[in-house]
C-alpha positions as CSV (number, residue, x, y, z in Angstrom):
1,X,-122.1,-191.2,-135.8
2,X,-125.0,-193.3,-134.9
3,X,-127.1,-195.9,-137.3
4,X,-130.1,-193.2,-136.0
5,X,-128.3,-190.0,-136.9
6,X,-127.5,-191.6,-140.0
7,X,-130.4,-192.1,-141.3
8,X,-132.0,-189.0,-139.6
9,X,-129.2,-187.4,-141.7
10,X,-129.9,-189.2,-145.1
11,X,-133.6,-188.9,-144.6
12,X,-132.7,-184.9,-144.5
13,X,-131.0,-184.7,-147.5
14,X,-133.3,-186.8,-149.2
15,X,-136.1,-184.7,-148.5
16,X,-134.0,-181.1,-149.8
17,X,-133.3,-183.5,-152.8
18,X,-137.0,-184.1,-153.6
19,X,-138.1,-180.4,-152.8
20,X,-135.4,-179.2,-155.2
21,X,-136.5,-181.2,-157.7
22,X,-139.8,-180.2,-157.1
23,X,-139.0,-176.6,-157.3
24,X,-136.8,-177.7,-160.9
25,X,-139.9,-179.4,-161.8
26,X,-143.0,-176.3,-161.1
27,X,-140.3,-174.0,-162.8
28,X,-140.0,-176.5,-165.4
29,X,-143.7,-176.1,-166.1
30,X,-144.3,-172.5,-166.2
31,X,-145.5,-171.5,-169.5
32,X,-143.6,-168.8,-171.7
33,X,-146.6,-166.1,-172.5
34,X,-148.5,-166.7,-175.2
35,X,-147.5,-164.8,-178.3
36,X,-149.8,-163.3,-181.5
37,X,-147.9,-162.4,-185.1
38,X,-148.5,-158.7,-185.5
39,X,-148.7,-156.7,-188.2
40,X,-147.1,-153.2,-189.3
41,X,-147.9,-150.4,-186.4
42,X,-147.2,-147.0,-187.5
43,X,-147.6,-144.1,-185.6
44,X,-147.1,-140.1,-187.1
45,X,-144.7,-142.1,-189.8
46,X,-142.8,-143.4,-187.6
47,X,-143.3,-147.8,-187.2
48,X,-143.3,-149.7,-183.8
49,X,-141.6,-153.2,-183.3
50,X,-143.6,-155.4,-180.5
51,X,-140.6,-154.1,-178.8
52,X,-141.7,-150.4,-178.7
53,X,-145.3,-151.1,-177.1
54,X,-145.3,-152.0,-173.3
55,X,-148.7,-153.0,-173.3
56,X,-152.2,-152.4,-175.7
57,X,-155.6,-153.1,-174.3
58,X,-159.2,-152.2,-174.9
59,X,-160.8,-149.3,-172.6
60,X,-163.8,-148.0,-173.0
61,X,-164.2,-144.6,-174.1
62,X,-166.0,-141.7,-172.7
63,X,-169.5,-142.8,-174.3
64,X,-168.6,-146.0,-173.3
65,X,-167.6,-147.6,-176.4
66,X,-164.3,-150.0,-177.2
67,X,-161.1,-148.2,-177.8
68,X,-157.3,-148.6,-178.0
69,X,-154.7,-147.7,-175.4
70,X,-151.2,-148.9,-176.4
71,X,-148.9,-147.9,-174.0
72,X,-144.8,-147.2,-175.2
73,X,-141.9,-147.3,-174.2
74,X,-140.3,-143.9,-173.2
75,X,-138.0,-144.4,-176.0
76,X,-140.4,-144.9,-178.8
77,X,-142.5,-142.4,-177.5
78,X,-139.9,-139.6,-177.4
79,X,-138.9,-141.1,-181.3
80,X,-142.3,-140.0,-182.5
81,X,-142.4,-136.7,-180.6
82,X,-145.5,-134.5,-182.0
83,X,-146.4,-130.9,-180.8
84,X,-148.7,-129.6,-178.0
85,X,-152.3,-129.7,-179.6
86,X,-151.5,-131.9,-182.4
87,X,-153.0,-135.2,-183.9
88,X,-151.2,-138.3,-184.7
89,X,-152.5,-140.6,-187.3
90,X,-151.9,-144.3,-186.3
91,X,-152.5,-147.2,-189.4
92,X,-152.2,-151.1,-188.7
93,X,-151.6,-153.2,-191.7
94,X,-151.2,-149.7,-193.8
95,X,-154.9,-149.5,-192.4
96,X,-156.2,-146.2,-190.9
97,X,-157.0,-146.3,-187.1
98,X,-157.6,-143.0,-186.6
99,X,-155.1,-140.4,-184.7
100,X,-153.9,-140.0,-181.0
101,X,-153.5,-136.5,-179.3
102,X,-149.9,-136.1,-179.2
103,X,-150.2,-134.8,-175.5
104,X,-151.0,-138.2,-174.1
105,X,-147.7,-139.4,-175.8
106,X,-146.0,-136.8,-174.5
107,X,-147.2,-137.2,-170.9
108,X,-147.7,-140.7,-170.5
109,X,-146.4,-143.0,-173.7
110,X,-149.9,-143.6,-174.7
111,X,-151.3,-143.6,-177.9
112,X,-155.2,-143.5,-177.5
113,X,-157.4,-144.5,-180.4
114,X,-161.4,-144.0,-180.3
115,X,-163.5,-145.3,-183.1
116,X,-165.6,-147.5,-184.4
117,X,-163.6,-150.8,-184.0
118,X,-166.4,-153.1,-183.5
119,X,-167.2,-155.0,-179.7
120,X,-164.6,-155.3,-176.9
121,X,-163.4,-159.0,-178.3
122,X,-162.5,-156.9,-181.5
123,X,-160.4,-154.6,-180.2
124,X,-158.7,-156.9,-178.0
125,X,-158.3,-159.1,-181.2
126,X,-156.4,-155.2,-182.7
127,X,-154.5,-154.8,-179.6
128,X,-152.9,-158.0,-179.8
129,X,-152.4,-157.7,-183.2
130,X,-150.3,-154.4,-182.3
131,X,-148.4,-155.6,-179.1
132,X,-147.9,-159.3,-179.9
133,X,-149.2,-160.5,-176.6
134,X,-151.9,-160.2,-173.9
135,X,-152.5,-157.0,-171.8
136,X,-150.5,-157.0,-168.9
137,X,-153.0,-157.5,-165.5
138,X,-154.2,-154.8,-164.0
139,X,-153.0,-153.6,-160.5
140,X,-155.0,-154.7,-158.0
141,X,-153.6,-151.9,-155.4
142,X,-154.4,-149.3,-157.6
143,X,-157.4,-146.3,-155.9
């Protein structure tokens, strides 16, 4: 082989070397997500790990004001059950948050708490406090 194809060779290899360590290095620097401690989340008697809740966010409600939607797992969701029509109370910290109709859990894992909860930086502060985490993004294909 040639001094030219050599080089043209080591100048190759080289340059995959730096790109992988380039890659090693941007992987490197992604950031675990940040984490919050959380406190006891019990729904219809029946208490959540961080594990059990998929996400929990702030929505407004139908008059517009702050409220909770904590998604679940299907597991958890099936564990606490509830019948048609029904109520479920929800407490945080052994704290009453008021109830959830059972037939969002039922149809969708979600646990939907109105009240008054304070402004939309408060009830993000309870949501993270429940999940652990940040809300997931939203989709931006949804319509």
């Amino acid at each position: 082989m040639s001094v030219a194809k050599r080089r043209i060779v080591r100048l190759g290899v080289a340059m995959g070397l730096a790109l992988l360590l380039a890659g090693s290095a941007v992987a490197a620097a992604v950031k675990p997500a940040k984490t919050y401690p959380t406190g006891p989340f019990v729904v219809a008697g029946h208490a959540l790990a961080a594990t059990d809740i998929l996400d929990a966010r702030a929505i407004p409600d139908m008059a517009g004001k702050p409220s909770l939607m904590i998604t679940l797992t299907p597991a958890a969701a099936a564990a606490i059950g509830g019948a048609a029509g029904s109520k479920l109370p929800c407490t945080l910290d052994a704290k009453p948050l008021g109830t959830s109709p059972a037939d969002a859990l039922a149809a969708d894992h979600i646990v939907a708490l109105s009240g008054d909860f304070g402004d939309y930086d408060a009830v993000s502060a309870l949501a993270r406090r429940i999940s652990g985490r940040d809300p997931l993004p939203d989709s931006e294909g949804d319509d």
